[in-house]
C-alpha positions as CSV (number, residue, x, y, z in Angstrom):
1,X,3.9,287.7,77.5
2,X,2.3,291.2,76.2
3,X,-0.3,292.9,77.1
4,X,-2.7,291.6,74.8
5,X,-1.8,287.9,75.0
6,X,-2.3,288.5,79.0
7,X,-5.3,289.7,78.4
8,X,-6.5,287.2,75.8
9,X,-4.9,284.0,78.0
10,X,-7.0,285.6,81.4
11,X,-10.5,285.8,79.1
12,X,-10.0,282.1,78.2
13,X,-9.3,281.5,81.9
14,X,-12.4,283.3,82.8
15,X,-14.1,281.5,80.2
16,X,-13.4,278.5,81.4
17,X,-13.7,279.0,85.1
18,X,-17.3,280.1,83.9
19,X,-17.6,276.5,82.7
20,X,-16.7,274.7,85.9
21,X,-20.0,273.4,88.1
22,X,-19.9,275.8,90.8
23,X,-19.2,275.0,94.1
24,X,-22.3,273.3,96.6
25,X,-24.0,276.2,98.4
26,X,-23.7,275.5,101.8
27,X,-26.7,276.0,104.0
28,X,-26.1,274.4,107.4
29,X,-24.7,276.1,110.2
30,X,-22.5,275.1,112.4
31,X,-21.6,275.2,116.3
32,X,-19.5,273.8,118.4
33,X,-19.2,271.8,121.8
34,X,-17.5,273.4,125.0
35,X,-16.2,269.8,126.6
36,X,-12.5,270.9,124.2
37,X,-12.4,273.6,127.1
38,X,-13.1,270.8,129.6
39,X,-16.5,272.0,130.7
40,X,-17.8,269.0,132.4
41,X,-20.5,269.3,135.3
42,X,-19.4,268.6,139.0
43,X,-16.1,269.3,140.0
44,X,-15.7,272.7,139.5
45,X,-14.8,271.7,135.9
46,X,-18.4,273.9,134.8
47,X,-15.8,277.0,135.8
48,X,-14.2,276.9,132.3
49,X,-18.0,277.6,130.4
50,X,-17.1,281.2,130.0
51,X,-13.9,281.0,128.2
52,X,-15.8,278.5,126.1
53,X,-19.1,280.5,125.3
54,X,-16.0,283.3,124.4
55,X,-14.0,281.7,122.2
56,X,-16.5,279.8,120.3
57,X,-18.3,283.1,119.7
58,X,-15.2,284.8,118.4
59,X,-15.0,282.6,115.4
60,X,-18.0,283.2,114.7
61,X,-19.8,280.0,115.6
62,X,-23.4,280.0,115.1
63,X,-24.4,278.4,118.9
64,X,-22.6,276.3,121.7
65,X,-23.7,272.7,123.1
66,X,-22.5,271.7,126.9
67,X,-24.4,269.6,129.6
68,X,-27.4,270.7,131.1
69,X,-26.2,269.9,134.5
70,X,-24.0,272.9,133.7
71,X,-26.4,275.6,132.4
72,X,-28.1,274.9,135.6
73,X,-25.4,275.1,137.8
74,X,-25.0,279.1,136.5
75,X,-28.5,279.5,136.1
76,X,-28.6,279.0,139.8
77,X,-25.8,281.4,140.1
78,X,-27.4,283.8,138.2
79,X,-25.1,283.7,135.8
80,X,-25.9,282.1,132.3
81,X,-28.1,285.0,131.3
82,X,-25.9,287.4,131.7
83,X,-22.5,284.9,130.0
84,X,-24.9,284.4,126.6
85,X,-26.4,287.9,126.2
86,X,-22.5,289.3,126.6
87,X,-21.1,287.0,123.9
88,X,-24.2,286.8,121.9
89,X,-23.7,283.3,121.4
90,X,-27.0,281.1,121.3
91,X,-27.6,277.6,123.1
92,X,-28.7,275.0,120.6
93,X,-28.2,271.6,122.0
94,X,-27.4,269.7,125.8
95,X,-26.0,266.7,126.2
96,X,-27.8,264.3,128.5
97,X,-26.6,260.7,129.6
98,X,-29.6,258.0,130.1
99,X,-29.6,254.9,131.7
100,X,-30.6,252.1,129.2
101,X,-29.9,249.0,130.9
102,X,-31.6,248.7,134.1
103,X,-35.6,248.9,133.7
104,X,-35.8,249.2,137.4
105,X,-34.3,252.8,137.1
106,X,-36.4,253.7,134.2
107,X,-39.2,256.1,135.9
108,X,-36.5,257.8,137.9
109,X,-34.8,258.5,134.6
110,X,-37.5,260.0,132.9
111,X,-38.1,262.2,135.7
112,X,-34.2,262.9,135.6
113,X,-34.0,263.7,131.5
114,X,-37.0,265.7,131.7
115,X,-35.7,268.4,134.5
116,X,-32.5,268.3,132.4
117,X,-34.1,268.7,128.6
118,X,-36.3,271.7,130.7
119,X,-33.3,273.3,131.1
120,X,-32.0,273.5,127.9
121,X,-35.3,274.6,126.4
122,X,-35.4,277.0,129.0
123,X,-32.1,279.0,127.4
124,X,-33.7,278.7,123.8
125,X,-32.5,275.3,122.8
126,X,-34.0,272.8,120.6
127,X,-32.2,269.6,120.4
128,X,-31.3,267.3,123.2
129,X,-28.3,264.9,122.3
130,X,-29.2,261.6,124.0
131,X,-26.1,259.1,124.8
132,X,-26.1,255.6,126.3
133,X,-24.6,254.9,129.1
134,X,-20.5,253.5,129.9
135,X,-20.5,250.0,130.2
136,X,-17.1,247.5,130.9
137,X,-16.7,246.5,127.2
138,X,-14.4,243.7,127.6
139,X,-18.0,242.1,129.2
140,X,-20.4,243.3,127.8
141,X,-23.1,241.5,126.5
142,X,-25.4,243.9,124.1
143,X,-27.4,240.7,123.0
144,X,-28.7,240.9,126.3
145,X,-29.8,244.5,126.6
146,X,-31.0,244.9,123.2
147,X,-34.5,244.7,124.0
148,X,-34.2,247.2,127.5
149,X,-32.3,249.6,125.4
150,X,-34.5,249.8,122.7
151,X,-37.7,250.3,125.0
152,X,-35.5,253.1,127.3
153,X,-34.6,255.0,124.3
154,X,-38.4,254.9,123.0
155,X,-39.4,255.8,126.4
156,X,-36.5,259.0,127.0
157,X,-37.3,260.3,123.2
158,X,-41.1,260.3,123.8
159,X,-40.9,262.3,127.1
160,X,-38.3,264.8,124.8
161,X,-40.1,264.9,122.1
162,X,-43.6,265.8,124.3
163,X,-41.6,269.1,125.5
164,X,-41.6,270.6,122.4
165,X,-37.8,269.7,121.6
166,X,-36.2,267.1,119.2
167,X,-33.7,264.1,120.2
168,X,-32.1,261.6,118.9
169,X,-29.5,258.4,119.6
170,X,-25.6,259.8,119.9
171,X,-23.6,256.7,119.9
172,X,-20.9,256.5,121.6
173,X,-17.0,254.5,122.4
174,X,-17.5,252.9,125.7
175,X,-20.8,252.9,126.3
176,X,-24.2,249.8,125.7
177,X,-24.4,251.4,121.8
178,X,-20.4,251.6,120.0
179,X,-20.2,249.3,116.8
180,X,-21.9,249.7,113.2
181,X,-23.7,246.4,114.2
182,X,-25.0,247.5,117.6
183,X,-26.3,251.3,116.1
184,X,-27.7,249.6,112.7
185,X,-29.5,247.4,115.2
186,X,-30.9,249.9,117.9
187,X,-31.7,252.6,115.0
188,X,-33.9,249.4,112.9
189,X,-36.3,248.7,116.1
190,X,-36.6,252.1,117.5
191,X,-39.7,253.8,117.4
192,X,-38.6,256.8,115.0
193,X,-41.6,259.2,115.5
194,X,-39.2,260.0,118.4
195,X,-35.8,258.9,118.3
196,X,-33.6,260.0,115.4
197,X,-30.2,260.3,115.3
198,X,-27.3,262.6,116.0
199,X,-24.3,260.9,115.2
200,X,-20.7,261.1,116.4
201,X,-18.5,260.8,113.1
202,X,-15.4,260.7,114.8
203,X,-16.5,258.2,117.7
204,X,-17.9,255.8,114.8
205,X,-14.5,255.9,113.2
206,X,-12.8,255.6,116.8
207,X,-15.6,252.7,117.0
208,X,-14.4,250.7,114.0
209,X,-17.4,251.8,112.0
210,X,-17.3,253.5,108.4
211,X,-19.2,257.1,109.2
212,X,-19.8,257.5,106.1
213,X,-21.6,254.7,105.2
214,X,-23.8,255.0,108.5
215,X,-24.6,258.4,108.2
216,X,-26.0,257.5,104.2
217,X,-27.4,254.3,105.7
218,X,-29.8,256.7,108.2
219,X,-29.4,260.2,106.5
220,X,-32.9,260.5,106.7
221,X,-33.3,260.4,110.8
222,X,-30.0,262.4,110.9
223,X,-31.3,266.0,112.7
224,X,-27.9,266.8,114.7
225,X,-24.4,265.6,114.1
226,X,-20.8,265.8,116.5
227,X,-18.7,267.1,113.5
228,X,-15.3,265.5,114.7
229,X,-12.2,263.9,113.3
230,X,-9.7,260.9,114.2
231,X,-6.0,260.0,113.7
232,X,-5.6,257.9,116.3
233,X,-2.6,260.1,118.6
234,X,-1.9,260.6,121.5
235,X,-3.6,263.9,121.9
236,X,-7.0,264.7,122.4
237,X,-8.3,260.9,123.6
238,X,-7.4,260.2,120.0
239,X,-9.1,262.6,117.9
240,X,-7.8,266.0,116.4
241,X,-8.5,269.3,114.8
242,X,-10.9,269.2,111.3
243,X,-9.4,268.2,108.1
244,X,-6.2,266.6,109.8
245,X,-7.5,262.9,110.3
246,X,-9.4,259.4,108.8
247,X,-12.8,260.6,108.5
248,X,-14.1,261.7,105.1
249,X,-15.5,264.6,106.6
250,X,-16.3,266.5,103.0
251,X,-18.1,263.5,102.0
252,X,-20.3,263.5,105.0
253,X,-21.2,267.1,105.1
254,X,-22.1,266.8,101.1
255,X,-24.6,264.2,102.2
256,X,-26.3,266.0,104.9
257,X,-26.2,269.3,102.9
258,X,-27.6,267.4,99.9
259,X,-30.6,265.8,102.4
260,X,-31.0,269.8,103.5
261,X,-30.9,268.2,106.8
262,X,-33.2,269.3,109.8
263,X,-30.3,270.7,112.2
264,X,-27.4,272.5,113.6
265,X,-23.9,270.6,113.4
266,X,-21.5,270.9,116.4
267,X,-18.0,270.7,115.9
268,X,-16.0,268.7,118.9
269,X,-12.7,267.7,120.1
270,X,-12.4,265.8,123.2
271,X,-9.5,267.2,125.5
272,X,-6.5,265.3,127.1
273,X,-3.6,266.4,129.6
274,X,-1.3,268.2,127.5
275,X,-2.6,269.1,124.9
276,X,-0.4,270.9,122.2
277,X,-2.4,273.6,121.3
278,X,-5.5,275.3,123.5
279,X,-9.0,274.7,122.8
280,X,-9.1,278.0,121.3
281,X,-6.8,277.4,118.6
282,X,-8.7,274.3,117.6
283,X,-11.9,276.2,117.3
284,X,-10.0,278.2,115.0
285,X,-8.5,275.6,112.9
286,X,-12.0,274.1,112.5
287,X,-13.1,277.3,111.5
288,X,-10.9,278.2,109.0
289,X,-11.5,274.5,107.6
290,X,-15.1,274.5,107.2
291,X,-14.9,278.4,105.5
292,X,-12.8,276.2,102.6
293,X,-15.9,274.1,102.7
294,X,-18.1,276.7,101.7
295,X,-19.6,277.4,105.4
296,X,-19.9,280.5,106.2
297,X,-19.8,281.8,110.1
298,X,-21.4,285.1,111.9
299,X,-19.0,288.3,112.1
């Protein structure tokens, strides 16, 4: 090929690039959990937050999410100020466990969630996740609790939601709330002044659900979101880096894009003993995922 003929074939080329529909402009940004670093409260296990709050701030991660218990644990230390201001990493969301079976235990609970949702809005964030509870789900009757659960969610949300922050239900394997019948259920009685929802995409795969077709079903309560994958392995309780599982995650963040939802997306992994890579190297995998995506990250 000559000169001109190169020069002719790349202006058609250009031509018809020009033609294409240019790619979704991507407007949400996106964080990331610290539990892949195993920072769990109690134990000693809160001891791995720094080299999360690092890593996830040095690919460019727009914020972090952890467990209250934990920010408190270095606050009380003296500690947390000094960990965010030196990465520059913001806190967006904690993750807080309620109680949503036993009515009995319902006051102490709200006076529990609210000390822990104070903390988080102390350190600037704005979203508290709110997950059910582990039950034995071999036993488990949800029939049972439907009514209690409803009533403690309503309850939690409305003392959230009264502190200035937002909340939502966070399904979860394992716990009173896990199948696509059990969430549609819960998320049709709630009262949604307060509760919305900040699904798990990977634990409604894991779960047997469709993600997809949940998240369309309640895009419009959808104000925070566990960006997460599934293949089923024996790594990482069954879940594994973005883009290299079941769960249709383009299709899902094309949805909440298009719905210009109200929140931050957090990416997660869960860890497992010998893992073959380090948390790190997920966070940059999911990275350099999303940035095909169209989602851009802080430099």
């Amino acid at each position: 090929m000559n000169r001109r003929e190169f020069v002719q074939t790349a202006g058609l080329a250009a031509t018809a690039a020009s033609l294409l529909p240019a790619a979704p402009l991507r407007k949400l940004k996106i964080g990331h959990t610290c539990i892949t670093w195993s920072t769990f409260p109690g134990k000693g296990d809160d001891t791995t937050l720094e080299s999360a709050v690092r890593d996830i701030a040095a690919e460019g991660f727009w914020a972090y999410e952890t467990f209250p218990e934990v920010l408190d644990n270095w606050d009380q230390r003296g500690l947390l100020r000094a960990l965010m201001d030196k990465h520059g990493l913001p806190l967006r969301s904690g993750y807080i466990t309620g109680n949503l079976l036993d009515p009995s235990k319902r006051q102490d609970e709200i006076v529990r969630i609210k000390r822990l949702a104070g903390v988080i809005k102390k350190f600037g964030g704005t979203y508290a996740v709110l997950a059910p509870n582990g039950v034995k789900r071999d036993t488990y009757d949800f029939k049972e609790h439907r009514t209690d659960i409803v009533s403690a969610l309503n309850d939690y949300s409305a003392a959230i939601v009264d502190m200035g922050l937002g909340t939502g239900l966070h399904q979860h394997t394992g716990t009173c709330i896990e199948t696509r019948d059990e969430v549609y259920t819960v998320l049709d009685a709630v009262d949604t002044r307060y509760v919305k929802f900040g699904p798990d995409i990977g634990q409604l795969q894991k779960g047997g659900a469709d993600p997809v077709k949940v998240v369309k079903d309640y895009l419009p309560l959808v104000r925070h979101m566990h960006l997460k994958d599934y293949d089923g392995g024996p790594n990482f309780a069954g879940y594994c880096p973005l883009g290299q599982g079941k769960v249709d995650i383009p299709a899902i963040l094309d949805m909440v894009e298009a719905a210009k939802m109200q929140g931050m997306i957090m990416v997660e992994l869960d860890p497992s003993r010998g893992m073959p890579i380090t948390a790190g190297e997920t966070a940059r995998i999911a990275q350099g995922y999303l940035r095909k995506l169209g989602y851009s990250f802080r430099t």
